[in-house]
DOKOL-881002 format. One line per field, with one value per atom (N, C-alpha, C): residue in one letter; residue number from 1; atom name; x, y, z. Coordinates in Angstrom, 3 decimals. Layout:
# residues N
code = A,...
pos = NUM,...
site = CA,...
c1 = X,...
c2 = Y,...
c3 = Z,...
This chain:
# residues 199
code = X,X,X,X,X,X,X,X,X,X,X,X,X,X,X,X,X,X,X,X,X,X,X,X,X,X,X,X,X,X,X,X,X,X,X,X,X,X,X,X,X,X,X,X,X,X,X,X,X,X,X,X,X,X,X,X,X,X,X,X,X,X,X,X,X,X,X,X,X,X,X,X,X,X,X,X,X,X,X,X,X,X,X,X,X,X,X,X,X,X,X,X,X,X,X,X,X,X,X,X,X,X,X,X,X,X,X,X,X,X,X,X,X,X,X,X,X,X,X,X,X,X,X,X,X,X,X,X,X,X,X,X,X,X,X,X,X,X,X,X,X,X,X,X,X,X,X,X,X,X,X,X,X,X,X,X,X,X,X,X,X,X,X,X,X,X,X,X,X,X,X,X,X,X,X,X,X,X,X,X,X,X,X,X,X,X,X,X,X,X,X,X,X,X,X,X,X,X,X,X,X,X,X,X,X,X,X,X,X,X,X,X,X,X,X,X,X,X,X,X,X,X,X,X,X,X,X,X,X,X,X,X,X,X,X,X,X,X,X,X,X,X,X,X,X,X,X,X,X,X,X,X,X,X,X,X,X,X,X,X,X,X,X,X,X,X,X,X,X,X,X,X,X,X,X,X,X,X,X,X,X,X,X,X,X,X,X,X,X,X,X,X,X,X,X,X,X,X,X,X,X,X,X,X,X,X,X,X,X,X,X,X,X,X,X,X,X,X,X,X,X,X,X,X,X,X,X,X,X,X,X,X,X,X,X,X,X,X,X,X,X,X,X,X,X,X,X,X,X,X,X,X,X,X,X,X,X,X,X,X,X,X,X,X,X,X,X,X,X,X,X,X,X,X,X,X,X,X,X,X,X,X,X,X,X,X,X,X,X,X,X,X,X,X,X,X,X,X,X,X,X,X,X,X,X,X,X,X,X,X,X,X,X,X,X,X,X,X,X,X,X,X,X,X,X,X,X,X,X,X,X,X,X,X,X,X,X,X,X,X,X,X,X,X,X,X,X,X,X,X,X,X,X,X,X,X,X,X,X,X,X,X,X,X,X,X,X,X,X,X,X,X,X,X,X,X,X,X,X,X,X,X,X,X,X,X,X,X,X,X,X,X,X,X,X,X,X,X,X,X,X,X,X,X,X,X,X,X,X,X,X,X,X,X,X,X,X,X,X,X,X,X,X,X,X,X,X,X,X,X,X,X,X,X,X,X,X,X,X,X,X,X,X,X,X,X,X,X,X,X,X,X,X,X,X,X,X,X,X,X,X,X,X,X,X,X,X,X,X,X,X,X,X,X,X,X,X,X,X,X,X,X,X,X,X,X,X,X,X,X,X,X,X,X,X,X,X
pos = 1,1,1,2,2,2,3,3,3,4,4,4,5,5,5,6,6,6,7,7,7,8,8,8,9,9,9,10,10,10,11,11,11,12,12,12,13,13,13,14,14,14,15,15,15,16,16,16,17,17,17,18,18,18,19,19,19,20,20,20,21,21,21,22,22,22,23,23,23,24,24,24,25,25,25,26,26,26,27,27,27,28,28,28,29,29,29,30,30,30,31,31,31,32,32,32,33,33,33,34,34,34,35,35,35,36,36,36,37,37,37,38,38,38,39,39,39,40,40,40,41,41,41,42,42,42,43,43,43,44,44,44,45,45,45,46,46,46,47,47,47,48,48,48,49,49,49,50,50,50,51,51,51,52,52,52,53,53,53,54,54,54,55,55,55,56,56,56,57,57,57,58,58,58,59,59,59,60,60,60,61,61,61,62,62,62,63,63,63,64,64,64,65,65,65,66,66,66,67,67,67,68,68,68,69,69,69,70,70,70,71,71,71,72,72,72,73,73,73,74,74,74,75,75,75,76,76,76,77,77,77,78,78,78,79,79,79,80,80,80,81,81,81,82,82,82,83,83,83,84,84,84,85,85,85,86,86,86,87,87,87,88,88,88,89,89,89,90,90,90,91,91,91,92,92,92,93,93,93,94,94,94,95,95,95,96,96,96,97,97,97,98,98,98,99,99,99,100,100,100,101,101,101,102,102,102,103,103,103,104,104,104,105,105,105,106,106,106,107,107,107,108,108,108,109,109,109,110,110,110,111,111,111,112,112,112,113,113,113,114,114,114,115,115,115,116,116,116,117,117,117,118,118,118,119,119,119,120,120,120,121,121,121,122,122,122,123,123,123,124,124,124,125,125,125,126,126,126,127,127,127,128,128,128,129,129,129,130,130,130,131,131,131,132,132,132,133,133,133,134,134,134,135,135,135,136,136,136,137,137,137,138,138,138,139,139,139,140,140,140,141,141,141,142,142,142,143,143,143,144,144,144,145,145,145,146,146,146,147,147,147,148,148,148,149,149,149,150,150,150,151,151,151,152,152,152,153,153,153,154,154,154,155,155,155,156,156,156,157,157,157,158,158,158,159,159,159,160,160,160,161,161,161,162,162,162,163,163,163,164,164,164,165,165,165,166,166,166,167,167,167,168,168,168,169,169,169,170,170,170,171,171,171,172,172,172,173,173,173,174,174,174,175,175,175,176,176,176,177,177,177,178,178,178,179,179,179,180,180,180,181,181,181,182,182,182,183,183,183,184,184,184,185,185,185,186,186,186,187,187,187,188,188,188,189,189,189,190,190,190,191,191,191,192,192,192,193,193,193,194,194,194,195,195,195,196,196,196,197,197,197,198,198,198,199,199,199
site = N,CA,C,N,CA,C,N,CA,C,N,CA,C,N,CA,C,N,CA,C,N,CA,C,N,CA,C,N,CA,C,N,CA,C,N,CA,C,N,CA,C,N,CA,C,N,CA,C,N,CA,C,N,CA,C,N,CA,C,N,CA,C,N,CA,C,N,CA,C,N,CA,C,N,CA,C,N,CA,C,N,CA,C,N,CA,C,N,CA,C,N,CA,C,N,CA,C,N,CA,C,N,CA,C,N,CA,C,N,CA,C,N,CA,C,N,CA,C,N,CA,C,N,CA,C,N,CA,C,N,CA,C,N,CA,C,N,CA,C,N,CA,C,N,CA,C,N,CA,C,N,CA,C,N,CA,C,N,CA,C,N,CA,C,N,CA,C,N,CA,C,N,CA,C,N,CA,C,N,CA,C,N,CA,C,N,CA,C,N,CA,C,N,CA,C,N,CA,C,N,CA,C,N,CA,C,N,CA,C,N,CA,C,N,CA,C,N,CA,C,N,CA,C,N,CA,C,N,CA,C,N,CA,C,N,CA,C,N,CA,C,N,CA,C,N,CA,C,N,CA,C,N,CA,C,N,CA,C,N,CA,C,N,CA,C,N,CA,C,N,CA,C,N,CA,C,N,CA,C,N,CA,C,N,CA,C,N,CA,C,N,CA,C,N,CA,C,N,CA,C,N,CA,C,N,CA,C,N,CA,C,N,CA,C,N,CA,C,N,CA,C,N,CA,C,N,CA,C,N,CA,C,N,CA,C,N,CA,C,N,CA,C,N,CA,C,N,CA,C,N,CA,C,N,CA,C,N,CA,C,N,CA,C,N,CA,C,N,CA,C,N,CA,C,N,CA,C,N,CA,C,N,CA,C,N,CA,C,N,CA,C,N,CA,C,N,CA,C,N,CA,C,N,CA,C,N,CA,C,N,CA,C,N,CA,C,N,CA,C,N,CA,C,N,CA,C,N,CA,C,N,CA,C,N,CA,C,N,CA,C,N,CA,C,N,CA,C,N,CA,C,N,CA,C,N,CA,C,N,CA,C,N,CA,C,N,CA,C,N,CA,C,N,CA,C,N,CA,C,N,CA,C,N,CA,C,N,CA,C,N,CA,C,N,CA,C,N,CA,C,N,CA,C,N,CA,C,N,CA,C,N,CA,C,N,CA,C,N,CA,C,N,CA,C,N,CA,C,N,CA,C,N,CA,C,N,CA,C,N,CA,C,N,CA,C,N,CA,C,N,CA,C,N,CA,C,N,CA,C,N,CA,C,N,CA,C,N,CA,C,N,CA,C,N,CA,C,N,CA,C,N,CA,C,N,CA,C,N,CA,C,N,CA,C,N,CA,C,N,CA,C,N,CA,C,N,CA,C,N,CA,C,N,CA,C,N,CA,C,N,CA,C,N,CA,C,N,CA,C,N,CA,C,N,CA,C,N,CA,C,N,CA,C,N,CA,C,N,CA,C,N,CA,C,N,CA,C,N,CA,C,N,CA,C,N,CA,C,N,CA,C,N,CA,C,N,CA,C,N,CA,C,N,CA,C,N,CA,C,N,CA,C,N,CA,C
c1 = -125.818,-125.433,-124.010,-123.850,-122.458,-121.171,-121.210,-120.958,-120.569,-121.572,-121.971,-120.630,-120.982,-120.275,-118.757,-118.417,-116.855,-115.764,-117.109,-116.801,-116.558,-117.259,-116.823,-115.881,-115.871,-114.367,-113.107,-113.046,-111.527,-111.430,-109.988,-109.468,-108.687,-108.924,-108.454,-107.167,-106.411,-104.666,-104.511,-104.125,-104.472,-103.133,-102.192,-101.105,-101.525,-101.308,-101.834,-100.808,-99.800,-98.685,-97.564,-96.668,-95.268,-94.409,-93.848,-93.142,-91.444,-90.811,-89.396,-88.434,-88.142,-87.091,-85.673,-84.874,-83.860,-83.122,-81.851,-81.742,-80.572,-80.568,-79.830,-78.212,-77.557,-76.908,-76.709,-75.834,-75.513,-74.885,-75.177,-74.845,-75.078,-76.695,-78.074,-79.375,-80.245,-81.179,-82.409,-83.645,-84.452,-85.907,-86.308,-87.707,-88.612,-89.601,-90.785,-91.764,-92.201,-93.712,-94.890,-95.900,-97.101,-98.008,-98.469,-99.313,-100.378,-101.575,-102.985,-103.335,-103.896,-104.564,-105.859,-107.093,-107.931,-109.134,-110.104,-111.403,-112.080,-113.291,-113.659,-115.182,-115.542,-116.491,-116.315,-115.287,-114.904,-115.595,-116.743,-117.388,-118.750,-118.917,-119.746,-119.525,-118.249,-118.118,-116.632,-116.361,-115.147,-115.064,-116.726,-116.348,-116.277,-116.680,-116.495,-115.018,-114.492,-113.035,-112.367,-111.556,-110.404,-109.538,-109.115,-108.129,-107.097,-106.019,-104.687,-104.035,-102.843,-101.884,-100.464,-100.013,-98.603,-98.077,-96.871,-96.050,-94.345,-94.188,-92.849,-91.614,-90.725,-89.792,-88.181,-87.543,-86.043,-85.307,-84.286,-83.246,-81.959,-81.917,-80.784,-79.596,-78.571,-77.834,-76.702,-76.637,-76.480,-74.941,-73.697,-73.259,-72.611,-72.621,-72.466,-70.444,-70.751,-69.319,-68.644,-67.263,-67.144,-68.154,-68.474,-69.171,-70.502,-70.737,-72.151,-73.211,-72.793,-73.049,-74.056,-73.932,-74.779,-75.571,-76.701,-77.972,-78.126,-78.522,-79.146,-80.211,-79.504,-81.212,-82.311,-82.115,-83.681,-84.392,-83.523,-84.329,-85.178,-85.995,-86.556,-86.193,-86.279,-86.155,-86.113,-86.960,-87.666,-86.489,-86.278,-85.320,-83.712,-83.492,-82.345,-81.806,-80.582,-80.418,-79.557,-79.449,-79.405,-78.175,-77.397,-75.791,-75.043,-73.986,-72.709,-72.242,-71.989,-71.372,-69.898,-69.148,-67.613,-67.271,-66.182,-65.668,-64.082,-64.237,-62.841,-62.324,-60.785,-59.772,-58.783,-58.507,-58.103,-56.733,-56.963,-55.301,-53.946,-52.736,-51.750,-51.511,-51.103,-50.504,-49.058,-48.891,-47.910,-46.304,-45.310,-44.588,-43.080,-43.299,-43.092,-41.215,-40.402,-38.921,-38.401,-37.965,-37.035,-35.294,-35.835,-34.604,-33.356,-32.291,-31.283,-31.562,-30.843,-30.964,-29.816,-29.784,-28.727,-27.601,-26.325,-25.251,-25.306,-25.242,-25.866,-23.852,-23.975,-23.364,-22.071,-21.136,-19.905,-19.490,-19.589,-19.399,-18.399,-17.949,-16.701,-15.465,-15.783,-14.457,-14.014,-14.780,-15.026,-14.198,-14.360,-14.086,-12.666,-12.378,-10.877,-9.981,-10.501,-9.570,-9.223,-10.013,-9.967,-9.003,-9.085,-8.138,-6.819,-6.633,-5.546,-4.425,-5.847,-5.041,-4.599,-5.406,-4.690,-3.942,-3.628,-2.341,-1.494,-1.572,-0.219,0.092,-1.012,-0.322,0.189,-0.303,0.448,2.207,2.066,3.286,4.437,3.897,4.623,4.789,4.128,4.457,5.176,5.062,5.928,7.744,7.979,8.923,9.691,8.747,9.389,9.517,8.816,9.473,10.710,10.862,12.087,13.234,12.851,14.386,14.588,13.839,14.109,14.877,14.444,14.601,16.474,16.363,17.754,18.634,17.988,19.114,19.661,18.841,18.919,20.098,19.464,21.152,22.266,22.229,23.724,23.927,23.201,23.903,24.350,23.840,24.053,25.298,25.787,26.987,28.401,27.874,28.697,29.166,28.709,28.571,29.427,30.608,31.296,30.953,30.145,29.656,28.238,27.846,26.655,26.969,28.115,28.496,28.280,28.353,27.771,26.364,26.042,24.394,23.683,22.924,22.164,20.409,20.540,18.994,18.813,19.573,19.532,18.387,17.620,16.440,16.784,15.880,16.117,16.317,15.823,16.068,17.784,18.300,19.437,20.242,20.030,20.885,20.944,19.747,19.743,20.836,20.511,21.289,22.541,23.431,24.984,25.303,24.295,25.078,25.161,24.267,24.263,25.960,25.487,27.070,28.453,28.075,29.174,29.887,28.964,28.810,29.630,29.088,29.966,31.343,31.512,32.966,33.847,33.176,33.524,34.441,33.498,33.541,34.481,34.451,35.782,36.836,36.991,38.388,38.844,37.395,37.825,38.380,38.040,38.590,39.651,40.363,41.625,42.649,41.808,43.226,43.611,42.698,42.182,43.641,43.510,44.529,46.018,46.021,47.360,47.670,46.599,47.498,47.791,46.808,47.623,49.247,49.756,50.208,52.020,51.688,52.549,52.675,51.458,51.948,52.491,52.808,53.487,54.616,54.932,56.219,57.005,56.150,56.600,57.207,56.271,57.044,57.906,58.301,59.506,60.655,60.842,61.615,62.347,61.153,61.448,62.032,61.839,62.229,63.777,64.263,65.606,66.371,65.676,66.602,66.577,65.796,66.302,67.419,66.974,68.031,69.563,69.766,71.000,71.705,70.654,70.882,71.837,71.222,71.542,73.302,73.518,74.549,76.204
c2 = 4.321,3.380,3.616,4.601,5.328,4.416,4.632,4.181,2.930,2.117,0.497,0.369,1.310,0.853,1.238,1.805,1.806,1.386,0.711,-0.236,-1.640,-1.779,-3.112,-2.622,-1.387,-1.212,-1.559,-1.913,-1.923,-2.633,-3.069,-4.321,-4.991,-6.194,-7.055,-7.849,-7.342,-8.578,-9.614,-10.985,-11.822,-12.236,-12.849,-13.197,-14.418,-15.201,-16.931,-17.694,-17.558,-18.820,-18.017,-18.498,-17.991,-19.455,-19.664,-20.970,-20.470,-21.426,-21.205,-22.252,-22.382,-23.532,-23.383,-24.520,-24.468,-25.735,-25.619,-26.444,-27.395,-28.521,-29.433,-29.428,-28.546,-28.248,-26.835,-26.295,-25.184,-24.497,-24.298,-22.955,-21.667,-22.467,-21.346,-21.456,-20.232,-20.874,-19.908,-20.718,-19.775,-20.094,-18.242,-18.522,-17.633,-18.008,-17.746,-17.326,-16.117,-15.425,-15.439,-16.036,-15.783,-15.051,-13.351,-13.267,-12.464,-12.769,-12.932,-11.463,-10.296,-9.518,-9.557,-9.273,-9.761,-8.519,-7.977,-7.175,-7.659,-7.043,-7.531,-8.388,-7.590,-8.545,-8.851,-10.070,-10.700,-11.984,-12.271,-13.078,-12.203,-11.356,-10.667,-11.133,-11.618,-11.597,-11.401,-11.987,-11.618,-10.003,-9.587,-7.905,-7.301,-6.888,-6.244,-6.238,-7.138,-7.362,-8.682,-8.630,-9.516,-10.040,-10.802,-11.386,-11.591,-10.482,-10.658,-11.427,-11.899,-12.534,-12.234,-12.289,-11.661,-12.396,-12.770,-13.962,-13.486,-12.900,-12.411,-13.572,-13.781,-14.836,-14.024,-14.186,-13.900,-14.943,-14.873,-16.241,-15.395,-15.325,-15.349,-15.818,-15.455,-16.951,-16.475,-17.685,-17.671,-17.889,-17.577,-17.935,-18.810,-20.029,-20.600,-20.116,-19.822,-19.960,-21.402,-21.401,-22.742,-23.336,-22.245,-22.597,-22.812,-24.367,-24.839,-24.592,-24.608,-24.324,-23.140,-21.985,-20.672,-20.666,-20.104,-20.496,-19.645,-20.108,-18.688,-18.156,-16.719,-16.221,-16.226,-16.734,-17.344,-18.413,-19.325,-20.136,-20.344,-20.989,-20.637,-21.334,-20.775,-21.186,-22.740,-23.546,-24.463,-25.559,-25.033,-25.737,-26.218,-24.974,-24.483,-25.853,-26.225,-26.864,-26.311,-26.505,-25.739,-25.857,-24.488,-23.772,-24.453,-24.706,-25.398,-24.193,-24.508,-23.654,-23.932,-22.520,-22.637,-21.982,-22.943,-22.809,-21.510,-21.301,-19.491,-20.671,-20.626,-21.393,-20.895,-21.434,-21.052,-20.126,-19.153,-18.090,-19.050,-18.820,-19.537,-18.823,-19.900,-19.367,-18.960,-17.834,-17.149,-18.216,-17.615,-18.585,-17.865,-18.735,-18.722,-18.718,-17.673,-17.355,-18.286,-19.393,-20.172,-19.567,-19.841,-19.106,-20.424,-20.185,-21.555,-21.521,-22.821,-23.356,-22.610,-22.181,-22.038,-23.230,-22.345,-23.607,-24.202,-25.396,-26.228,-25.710,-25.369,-25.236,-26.540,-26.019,-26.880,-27.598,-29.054,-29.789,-30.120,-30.527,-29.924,-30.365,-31.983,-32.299,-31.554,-31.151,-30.254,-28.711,-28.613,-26.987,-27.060,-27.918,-28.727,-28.868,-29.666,-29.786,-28.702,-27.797,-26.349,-25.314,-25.677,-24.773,-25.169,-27.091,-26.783,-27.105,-27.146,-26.524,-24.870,-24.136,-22.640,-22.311,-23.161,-23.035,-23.378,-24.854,-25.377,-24.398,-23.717,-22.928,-21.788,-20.975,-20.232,-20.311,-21.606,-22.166,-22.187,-22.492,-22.417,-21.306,-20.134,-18.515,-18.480,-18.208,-17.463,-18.080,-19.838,-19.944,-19.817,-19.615,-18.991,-17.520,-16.645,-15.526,-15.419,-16.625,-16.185,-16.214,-17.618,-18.021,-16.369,-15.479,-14.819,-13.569,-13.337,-12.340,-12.833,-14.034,-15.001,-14.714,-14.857,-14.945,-13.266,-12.188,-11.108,-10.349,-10.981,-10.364,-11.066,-12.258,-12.756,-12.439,-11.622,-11.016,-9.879,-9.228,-7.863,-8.052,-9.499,-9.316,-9.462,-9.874,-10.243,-8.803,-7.699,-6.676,-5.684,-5.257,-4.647,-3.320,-2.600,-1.176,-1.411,-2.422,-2.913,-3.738,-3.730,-5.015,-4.204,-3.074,-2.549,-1.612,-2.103,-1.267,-2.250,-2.172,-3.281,-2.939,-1.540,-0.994,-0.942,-1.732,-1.617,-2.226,-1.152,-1.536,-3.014,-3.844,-4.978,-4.613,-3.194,-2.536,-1.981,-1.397,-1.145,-2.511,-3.326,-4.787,-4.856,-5.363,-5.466,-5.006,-4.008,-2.947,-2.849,-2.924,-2.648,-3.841,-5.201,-6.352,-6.429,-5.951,-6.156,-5.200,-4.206,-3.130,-3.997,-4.786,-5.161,-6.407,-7.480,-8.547,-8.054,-7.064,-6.188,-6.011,-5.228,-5.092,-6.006,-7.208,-8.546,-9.438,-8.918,-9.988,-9.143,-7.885,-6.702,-7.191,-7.257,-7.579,-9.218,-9.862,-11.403,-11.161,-10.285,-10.432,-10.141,-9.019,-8.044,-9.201,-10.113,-11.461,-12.570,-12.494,-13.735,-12.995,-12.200,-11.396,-11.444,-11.075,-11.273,-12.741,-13.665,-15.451,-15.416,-14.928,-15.244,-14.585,-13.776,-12.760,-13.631,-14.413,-14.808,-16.262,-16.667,-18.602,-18.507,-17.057,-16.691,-17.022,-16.293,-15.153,-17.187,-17.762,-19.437,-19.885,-19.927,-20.722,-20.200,-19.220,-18.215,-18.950,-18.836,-19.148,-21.164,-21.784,-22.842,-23.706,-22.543,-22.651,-22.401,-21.166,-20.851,-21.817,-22.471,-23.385,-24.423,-25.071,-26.102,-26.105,-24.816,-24.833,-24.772,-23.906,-23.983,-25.305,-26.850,-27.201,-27.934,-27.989,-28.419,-27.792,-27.175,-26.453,-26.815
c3 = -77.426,-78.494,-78.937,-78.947,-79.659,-78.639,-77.026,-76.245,-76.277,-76.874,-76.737,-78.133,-78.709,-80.356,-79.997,-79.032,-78.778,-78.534,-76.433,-76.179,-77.017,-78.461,-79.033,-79.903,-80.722,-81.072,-80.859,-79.000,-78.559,-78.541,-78.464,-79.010,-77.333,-77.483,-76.225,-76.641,-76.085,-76.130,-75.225,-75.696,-75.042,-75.150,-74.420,-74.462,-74.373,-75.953,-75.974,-75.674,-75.493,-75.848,-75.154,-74.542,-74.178,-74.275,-74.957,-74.835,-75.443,-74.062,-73.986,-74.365,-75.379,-75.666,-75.499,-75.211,-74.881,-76.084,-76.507,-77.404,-77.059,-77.101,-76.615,-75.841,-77.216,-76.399,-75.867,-74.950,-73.968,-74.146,-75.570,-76.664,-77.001,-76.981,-77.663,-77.289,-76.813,-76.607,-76.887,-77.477,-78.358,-77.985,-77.688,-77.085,-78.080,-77.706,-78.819,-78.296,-78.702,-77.746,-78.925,-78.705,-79.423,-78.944,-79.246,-79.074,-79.851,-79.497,-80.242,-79.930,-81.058,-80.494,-81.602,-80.710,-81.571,-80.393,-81.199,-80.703,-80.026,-78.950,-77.972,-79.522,-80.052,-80.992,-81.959,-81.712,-82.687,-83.107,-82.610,-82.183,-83.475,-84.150,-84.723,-86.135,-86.486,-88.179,-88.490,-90.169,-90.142,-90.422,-90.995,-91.358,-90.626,-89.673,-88.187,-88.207,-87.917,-87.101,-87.924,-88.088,-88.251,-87.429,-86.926,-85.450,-86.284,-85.346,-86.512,-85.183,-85.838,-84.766,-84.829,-83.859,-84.187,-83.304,-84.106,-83.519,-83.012,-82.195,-81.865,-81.877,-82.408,-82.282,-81.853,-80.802,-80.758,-79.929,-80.946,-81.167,-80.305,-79.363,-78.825,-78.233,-78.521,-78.070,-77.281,-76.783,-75.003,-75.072,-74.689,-74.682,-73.113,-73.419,-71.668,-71.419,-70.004,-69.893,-69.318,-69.014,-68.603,-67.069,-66.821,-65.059,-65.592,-65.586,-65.940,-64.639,-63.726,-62.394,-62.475,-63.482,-63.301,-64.380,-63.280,-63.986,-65.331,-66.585,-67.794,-67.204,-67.949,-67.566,-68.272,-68.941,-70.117,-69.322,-68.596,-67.979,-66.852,-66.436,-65.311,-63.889,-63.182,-62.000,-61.496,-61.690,-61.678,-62.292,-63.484,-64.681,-64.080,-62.918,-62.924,-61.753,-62.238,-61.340,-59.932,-58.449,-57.506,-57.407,-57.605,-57.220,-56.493,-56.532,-55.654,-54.744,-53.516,-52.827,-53.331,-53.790,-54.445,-52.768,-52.709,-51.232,-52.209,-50.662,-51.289,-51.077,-51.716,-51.044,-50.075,-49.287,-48.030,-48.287,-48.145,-47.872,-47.659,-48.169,-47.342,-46.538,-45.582,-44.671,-44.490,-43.707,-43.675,-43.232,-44.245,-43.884,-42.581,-41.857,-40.774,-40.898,-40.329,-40.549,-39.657,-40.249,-39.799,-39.010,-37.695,-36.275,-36.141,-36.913,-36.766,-35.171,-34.830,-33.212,-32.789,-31.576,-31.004,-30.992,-31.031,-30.516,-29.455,-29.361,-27.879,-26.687,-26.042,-24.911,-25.262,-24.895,-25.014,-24.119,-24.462,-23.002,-22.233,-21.155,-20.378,-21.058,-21.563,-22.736,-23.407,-24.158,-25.428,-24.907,-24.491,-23.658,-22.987,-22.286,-21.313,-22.972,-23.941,-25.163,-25.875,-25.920,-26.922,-25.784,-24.275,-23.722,-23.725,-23.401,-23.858,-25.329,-26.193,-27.414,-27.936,-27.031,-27.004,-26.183,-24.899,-24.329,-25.174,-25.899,-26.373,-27.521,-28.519,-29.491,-28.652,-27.612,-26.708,-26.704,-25.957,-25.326,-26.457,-28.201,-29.392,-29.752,-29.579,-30.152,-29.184,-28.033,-27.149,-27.026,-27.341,-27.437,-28.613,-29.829,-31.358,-31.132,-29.754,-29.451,-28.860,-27.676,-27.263,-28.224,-29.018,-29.947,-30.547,-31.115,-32.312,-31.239,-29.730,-29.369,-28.774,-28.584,-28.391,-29.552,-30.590,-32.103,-32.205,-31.896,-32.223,-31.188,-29.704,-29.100,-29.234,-29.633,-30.293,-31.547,-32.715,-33.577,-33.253,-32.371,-31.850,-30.893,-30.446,-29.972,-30.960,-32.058,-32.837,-33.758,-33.946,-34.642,-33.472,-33.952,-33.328,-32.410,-33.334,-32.900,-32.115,-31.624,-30.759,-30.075,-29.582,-28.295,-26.986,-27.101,-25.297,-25.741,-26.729,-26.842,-26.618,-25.295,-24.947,-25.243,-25.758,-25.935,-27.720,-28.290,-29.721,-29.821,-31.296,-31.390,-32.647,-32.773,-33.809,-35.022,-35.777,-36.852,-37.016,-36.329,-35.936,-36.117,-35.110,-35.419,-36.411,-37.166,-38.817,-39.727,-39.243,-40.053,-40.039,-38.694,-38.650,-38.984,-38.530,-38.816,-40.852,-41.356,-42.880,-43.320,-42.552,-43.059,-42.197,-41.144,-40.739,-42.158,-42.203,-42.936,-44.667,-44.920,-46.196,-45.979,-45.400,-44.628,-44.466,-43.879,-43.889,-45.449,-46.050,-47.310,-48.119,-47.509,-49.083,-47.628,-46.751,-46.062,-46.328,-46.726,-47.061,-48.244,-49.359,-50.733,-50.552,-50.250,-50.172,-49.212,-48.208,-48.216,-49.168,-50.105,-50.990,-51.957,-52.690,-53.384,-52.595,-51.200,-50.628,-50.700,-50.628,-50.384,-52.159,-53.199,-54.214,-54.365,-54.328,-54.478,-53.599,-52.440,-51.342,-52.354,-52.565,-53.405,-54.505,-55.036,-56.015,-56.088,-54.707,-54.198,-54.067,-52.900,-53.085,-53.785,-54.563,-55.965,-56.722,-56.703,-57.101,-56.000,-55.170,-54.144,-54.230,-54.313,-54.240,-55.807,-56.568,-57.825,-57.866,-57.042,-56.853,-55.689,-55.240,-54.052,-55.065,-55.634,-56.716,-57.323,-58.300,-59.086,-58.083,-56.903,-56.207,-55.807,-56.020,-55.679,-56.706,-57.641,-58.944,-59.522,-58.981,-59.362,-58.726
């Protein structure tokens, strides 16, 4: 009996209700568990036993992110609507080092004109060489102390002709002084034949 009276002692949990709400909008979402625990003889009276109930409620809230795409996990399966494949986006591609073109080959015009425009500037240095190497032994003949130096270097020319050219110009002054000195002496003279004549 004792046995019998134990077995109705214990108490049976019945999970009555599980209901999951979701609230309009994709904010928040709040589920609610009801459940019943109540004795196996409850069916005997309210003095025996009492059927209590206990109602669990948690409000949790969801926060959605912008990707509506992923499922909550409050919700069920069923509810959920089925995932988008998010494609990776494709890597760029590597950018590729741009090789300038080669210069295309010069065509025979092209090539015939450019030679003989470096002949003709040729043909212009070398005869602005001769003139200068021309001008230099006729100053060098003109310069007294280099008329039989035929190995004078062009620095040398330079040079005696500048000291010659000096020399030059104090022997031009020192006659410049003698013609005054004589148109003097003139007019002294032609002053005295006048007057002789006069007399």
């Amino acid at each position: 009996d004792e046995d019998d009276e134990e077995e109705d002692e214990e108490e049976e949990i019945d999970v009555v209700t599980v209901e999951k709400r979701r609230s309009s909008s994709n904010t928040k979402a709040v589920t609610t568990f009801t459940i019943t625990v109540r004795p196996k003889n409850a069916a005997l009276g309210p003095g025996r036993a009492q059927s209590s109930e206990l109602i669990l409620k948690r409000c949790l809230p969801i926060h959605q992110q912008h990707n509506y795409a992923a499922p909550s996990p409050y919700v069920e399966s069923e509810d959920a609507p089925p995932q988008k494949k998010i494609k990776s986006e494709a890597s760029p591609r590597p950018l590729k080092s741009v090789i300038p073109p080669k210069a295309k080959s010069l065509s025979p015009r092209n090539s015939d004109s450019e030679d003989s425009e470096r002949r003709r500037n040729h043909n212009i240095l070398e005869r602005q060489r001769n003139d200068l190497r021309s001008s230099f032994l006729t100053l060098r003949d003109h310069v007294p102390e280099l008329v039989k130096n035929e190995k004078a270097a062009k620095v040398v020319i330079l040079k005696k002709a500048t000291e010659y050219v000096h020399s030059l110009q104090a022997e031009e002054h020192q006659l410049l002084l003698e013609k005054e000195k004589l148109q003097a002496r003139q007019q002294q003279l032609l002053k005295k034949i006048e007057h002789a004549r006069t007399c």
